[in-house]
Structure formats: C-alpha cells, structure tokens
C-alpha positions as CSV (number, residue, x, y, z in Angstrom):
1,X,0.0,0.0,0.0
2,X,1.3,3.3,-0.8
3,X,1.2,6.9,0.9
4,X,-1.3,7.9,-1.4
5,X,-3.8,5.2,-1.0
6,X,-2.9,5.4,2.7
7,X,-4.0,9.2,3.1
8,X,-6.6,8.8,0.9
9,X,-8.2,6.2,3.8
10,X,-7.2,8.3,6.7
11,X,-9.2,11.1,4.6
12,X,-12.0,9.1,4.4
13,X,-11.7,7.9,7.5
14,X,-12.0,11.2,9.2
15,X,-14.7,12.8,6.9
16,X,-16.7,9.4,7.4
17,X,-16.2,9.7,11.3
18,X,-17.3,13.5,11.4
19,X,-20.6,12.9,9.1
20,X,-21.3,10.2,11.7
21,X,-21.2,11.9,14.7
22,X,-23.1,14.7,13.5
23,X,-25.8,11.9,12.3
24,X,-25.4,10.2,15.9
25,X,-26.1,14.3,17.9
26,X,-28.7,14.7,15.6
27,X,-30.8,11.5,16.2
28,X,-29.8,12.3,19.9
29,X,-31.6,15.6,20.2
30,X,-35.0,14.0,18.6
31,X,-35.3,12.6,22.3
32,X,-35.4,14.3,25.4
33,X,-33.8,12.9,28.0
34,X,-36.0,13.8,31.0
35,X,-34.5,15.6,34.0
36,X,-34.8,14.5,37.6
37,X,-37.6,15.8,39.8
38,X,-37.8,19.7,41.4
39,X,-37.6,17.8,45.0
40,X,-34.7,15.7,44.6
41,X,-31.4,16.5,45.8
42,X,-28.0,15.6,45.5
43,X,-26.6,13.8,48.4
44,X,-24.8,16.3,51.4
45,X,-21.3,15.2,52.0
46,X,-20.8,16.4,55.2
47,X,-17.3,19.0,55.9
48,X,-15.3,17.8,58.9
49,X,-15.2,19.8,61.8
50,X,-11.7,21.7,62.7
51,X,-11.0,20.3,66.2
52,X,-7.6,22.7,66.4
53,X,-8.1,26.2,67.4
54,X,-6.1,28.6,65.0
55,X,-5.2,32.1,65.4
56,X,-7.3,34.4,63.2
57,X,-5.0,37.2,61.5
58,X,-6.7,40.8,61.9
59,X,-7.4,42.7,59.0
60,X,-4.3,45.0,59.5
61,X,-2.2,41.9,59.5
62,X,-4.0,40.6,55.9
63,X,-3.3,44.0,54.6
64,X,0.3,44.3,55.5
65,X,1.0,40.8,54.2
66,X,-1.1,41.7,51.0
67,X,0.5,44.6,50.0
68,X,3.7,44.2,47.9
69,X,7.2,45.4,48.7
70,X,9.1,48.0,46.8
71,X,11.6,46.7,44.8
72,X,14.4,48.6,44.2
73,X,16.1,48.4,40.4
74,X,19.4,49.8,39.3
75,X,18.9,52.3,36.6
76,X,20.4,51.4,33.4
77,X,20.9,53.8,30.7
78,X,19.0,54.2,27.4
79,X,19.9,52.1,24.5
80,X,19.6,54.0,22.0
81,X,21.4,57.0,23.3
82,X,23.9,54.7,24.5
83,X,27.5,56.4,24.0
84,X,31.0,54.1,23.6
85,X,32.8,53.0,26.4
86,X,35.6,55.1,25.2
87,X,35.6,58.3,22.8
88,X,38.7,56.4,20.9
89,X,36.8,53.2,20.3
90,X,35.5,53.6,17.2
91,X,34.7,50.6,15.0
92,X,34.0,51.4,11.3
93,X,30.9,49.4,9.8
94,X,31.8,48.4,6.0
95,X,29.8,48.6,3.7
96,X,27.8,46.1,2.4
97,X,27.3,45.4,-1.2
98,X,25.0,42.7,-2.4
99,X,25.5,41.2,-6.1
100,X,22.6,40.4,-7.8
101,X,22.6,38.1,-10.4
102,X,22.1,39.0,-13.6
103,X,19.1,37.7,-15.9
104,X,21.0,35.8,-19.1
105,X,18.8,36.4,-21.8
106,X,19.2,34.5,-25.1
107,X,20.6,35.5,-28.0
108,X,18.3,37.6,-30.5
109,X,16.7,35.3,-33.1
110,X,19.1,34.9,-36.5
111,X,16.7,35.1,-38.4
C-alpha cells in the first residue's frame, strides 16, 4: 500500500467519522432525555469539623501581608542614546554590497 492510498483512507476515515457523529447528535436531540424531579437532591457530603483552634489574622495583618514590597532596580541607561565606552573606540561598519545576479537572456533570433 502506498502513501497515497494510505491518506486517501485516513481522509475518508476522518470525513466518514465526522458525518457520523453529527448523524449520531442529531438523532440524539430527537429525544429528550428527561430531567430528575424539582424535589430531589443531590446527596450532602458532610465537611469535617476543625477540632484545632487557629489564630485568626486581623485585617491589619491581611493588609500588610497583601501589599507588595518596593523593589528597588538599578537604573540602566537608554539604548539607544547609548555612548562608547571610550571616545577612541570607534569601529568602522563596511559597507555592504550585495551582487545580484544578472538575468542571461538569449541571443536575438538569427533570423
């Protein structure tokens, strides 16, 4: 079997799957599926009870925790008006040519 015939079934394959689950949802929705009674309810799992005693914080406490610390960050200078290190460093960009080839035509027509 080759890889054309192979994802020409995987094609299939998926388009057949789709069509089918949309043909599967739509019989689906011709029946309502009917919903439990107004009265019922869901079981109650009951919480355990906290046996320990722990210290509640005070809303000044919450606040003080909550609020966030200044953080202190060393200035850096601009990029882009960023000087050399030295006034004798100086490193000369060359210039950059690019060739471009050039389109061979052929030769006029002899006749």
């Amino acid at each position: 079997m080759d890889i054309q015939a192979t994802l020409t079934l995987t094609i299939q394959a998926v388009v057949i799957s789709f069509v089918a689950l949309m043909v599967f949802d739509f019989i689906d929705g011709l029946w309502v599926v009917p919903l439990p009674p107004i009265e019922w309810e869901p079981s109650v799992i009951e919480q355990p009870t906290v046996l320990a005693t722990a210290l509640q914080p005070t809303p000044q406490q919450e606040i003080q925790e909550a609020t966030p610390r200044a953080i202190a960050f060393e200035k850096i200078s601009d990029t882009w008006t960023l000087e050399p290190q030295s006034p004798h460093h100086f490193v000369p960009t060359p210039a950059v040519i690019i060739p471009f080839p050039r389109l061979r035509l052929l030769p006029p027509n002899p006749s």
